[in-house]
SESE-618389 format. One record per residue (C-alpha): residue in three letters; x, y, z. Coordinates in nm, 2 decimals. Last residue first. Example, Ala and Ser with C-alpha at 12.3 -4.5 7.8 and 13.67 -1.06 7.14 Angstrom:
SESE-618389
DRENLUM; SER; 1.37; -0.11; 0.71;
DRENLUM; ALA; 1.23; -0.45; 0.78;
END
This chain:
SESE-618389
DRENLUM; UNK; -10.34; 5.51; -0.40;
DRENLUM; UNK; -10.29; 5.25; -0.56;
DRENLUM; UNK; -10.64; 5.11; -0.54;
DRENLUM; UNK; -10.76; 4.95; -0.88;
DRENLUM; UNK; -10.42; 4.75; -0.86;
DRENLUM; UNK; -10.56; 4.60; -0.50;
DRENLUM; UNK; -10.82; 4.44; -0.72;
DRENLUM; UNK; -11.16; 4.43; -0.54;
DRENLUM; UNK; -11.41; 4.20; -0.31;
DRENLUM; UNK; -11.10; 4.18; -0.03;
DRENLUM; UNK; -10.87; 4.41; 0.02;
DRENLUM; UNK; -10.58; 4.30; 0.30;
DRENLUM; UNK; -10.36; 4.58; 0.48;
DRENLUM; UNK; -10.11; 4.48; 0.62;
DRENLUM; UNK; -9.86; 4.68; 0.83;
DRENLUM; UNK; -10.03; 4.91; 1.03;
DRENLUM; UNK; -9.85; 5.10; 1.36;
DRENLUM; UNK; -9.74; 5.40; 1.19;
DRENLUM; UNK; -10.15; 5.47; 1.13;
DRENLUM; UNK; -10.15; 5.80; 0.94;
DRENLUM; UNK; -10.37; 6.11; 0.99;
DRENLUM; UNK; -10.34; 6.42; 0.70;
DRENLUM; UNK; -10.60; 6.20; 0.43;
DRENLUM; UNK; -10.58; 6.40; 0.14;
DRENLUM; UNK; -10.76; 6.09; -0.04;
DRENLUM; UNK; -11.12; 5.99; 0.13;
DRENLUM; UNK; -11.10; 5.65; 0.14;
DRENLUM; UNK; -11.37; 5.43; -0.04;
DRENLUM; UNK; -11.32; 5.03; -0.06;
DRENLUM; UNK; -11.62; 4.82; -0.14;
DRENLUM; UNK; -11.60; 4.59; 0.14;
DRENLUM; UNK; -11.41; 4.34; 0.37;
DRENLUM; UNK; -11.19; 4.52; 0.44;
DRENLUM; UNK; -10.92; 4.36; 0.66;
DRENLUM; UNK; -10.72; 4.61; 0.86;
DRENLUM; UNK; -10.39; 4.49; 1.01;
DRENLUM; UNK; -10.14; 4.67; 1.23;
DRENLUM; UNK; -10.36; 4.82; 1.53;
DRENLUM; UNK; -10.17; 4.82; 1.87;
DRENLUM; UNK; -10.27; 5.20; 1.93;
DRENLUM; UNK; -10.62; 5.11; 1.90;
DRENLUM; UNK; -10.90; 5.36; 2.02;
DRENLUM; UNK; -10.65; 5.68; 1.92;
DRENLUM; UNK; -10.54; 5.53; 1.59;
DRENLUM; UNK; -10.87; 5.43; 1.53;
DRENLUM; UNK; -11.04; 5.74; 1.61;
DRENLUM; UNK; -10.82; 5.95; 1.35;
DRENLUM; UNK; -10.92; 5.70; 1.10;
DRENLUM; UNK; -11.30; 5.73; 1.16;
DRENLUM; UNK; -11.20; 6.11; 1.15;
DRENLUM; UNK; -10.98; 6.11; 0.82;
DRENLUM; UNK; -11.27; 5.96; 0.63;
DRENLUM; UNK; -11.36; 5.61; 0.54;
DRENLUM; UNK; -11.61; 5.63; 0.32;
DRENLUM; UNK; -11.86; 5.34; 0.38;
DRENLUM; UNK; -11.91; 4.99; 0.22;
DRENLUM; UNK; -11.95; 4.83; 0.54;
DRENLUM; UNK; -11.74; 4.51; 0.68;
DRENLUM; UNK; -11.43; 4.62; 0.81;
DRENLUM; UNK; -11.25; 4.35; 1.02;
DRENLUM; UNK; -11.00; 4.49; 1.29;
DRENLUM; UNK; -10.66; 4.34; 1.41;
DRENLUM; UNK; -10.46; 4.48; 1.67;
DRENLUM; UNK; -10.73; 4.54; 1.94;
DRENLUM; UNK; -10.58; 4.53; 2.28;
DRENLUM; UNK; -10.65; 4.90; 2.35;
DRENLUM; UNK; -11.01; 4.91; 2.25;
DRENLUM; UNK; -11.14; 4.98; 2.62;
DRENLUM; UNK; -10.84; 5.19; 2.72;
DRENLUM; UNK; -11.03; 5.53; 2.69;
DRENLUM; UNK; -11.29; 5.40; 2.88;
DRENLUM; UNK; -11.53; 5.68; 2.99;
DRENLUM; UNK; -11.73; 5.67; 2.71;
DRENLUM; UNK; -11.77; 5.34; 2.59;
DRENLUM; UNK; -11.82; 5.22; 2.96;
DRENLUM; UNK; -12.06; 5.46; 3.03;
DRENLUM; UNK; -12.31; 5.26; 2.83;
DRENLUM; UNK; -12.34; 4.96; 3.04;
DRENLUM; UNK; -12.53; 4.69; 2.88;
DRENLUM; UNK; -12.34; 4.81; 2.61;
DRENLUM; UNK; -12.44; 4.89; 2.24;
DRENLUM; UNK; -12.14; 4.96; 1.94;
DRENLUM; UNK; -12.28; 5.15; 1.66;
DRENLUM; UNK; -12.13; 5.45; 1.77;
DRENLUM; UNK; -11.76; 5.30; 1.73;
DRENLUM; UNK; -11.79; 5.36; 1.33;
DRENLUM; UNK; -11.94; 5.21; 1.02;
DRENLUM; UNK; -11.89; 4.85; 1.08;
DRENLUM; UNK; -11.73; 4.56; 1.26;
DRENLUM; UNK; -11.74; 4.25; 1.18;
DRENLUM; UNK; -11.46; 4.12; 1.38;
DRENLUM; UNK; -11.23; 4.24; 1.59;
DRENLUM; UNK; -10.91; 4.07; 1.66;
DRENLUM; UNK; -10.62; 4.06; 1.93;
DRENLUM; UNK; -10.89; 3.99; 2.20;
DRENLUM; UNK; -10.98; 4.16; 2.58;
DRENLUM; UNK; -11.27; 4.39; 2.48;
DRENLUM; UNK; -11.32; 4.63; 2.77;
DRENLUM; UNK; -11.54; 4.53; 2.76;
DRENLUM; UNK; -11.69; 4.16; 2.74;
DRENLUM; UNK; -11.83; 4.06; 2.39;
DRENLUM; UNK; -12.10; 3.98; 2.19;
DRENLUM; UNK; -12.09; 3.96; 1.80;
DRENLUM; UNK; -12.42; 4.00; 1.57;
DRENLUM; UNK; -12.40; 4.33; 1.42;
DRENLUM; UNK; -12.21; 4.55; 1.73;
DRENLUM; UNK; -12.27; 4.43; 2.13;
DRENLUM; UNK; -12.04; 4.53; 2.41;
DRENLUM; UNK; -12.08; 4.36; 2.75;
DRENLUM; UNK; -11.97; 4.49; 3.12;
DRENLUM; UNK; -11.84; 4.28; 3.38;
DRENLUM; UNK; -11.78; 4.47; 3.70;
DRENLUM; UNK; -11.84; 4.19; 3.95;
DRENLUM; UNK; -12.11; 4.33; 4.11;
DRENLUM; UNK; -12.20; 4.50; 3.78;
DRENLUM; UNK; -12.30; 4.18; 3.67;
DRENLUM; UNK; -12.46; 4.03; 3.95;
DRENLUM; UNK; -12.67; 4.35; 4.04;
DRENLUM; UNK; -12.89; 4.36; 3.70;
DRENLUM; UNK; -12.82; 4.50; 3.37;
DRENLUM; UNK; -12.73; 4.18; 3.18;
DRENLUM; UNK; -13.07; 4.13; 3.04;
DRENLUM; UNK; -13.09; 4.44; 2.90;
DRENLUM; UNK; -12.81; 4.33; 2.69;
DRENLUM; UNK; -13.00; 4.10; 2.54;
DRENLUM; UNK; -13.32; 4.25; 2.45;
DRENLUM; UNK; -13.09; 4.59; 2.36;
DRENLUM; UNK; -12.92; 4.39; 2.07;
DRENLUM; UNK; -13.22; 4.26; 1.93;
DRENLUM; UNK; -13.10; 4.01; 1.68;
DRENLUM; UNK; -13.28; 3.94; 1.34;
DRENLUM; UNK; -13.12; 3.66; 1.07;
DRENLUM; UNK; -12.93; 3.47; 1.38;
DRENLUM; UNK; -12.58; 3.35; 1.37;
DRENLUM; UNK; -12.45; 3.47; 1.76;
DRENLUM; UNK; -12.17; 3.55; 1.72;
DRENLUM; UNK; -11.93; 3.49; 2.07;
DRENLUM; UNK; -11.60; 3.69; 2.24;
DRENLUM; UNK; -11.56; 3.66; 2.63;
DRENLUM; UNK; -11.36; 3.73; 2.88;
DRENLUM; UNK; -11.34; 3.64; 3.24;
DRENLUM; UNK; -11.05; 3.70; 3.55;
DRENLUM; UNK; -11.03; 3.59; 3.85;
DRENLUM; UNK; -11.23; 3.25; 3.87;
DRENLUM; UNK; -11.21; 3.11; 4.21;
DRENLUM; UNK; -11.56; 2.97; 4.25;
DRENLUM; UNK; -11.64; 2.85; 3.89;
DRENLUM; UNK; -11.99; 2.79; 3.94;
DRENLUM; UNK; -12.05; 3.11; 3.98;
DRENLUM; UNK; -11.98; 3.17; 3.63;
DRENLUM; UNK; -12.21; 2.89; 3.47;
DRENLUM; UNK; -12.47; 3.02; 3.68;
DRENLUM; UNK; -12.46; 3.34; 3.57;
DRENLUM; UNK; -12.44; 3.26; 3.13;
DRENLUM; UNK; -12.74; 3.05; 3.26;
DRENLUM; UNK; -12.88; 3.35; 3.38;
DRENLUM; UNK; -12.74; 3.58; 3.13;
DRENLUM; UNK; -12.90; 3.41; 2.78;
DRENLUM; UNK; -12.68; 3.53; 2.54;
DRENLUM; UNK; -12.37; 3.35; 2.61;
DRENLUM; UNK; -12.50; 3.07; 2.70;
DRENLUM; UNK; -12.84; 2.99; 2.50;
DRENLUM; UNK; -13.13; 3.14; 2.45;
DRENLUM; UNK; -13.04; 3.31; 2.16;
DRENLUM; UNK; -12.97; 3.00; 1.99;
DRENLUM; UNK; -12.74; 2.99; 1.70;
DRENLUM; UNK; -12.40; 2.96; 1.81;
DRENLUM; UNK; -12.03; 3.07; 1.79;
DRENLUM; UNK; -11.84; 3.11; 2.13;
DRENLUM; UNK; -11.48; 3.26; 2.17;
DRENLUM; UNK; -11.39; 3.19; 2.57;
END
């Protein structure tokens, strides 16, 4: 299920009616879930808070939260959007999950880079490890590696620049 909406009291975000929705499907096995929510001010820890109770880790569904995306975890889709500065940003309604899951970025083989950051060789090092499928990286921002860089991603392809003439960025 990949949900865009407005209302923060709507399903996804709002976990009772995001509840009865999914008890309603009796012989559901397996649920995954990737929504924005296209608000000016989000409180990440409102709404994950309100997936802390005995129905959700019941039936083991955790939820990741970084800028305005919400997600299941581990995250289950090809892309990942958005995404900035580095995996501590990312909030759970179950914070063990994003330490004790090794696996929980595996599927990722697309990510989105949003931040104008420099990308040194340790946010690459944990890329490579986090997502071992990776082979496109969209920036979406001013691009600053830190040359001398000794960790390479065999696994990337593409990369796409956007905001900046790739001819500015040989190297």
């Amino acid at each position: 299920m990949r949900l865009f909406t407005e209302d923060m009291n709507e399903t996804p975000f709002n976990s009772k009616k995001l509840q009865e929705f999914l008890e309603s499907m009796i012989e559901l096995k397996q649920f995954h879930l990737y929504a924005r929510l296209f608000k000016y001010s989000i409180d990440q820890d409102e709404i994950l808070s309100s997936f802390r109770n005995k129905f959700w880790f019941d039936h083991n569904w955790s939820f990741g939260m970084h800028q305005d995306y919400f997600y299941t975890l581990p995250f289950h889709f090809d892309h990942l959007y958005g995404f900035d500065e580095d995996f501590n940003n990312v909030k759970s309604n179950n914070p063990e999950i994003l330490i004790n899951n090794h696996r929980i970025w595996y599927n990722v083989k697309s990510i989105q880079l949003i931040r104008s950051l420099k990308y040194d060789k340790n946010f690459i090092r944990e890329l490579k490890i986090k997502m071992p499928k990776l082979n496109l990286i969209q920036f979406r921002c001013d691009l600053h590696i830190v040359r001398h860089n000794s960790v390479r991603l065999e696994n990337v392809t593409t990369v796409e620049i956007t905001y900046e003439h790739i001819e500015n960025r040989k190297e």
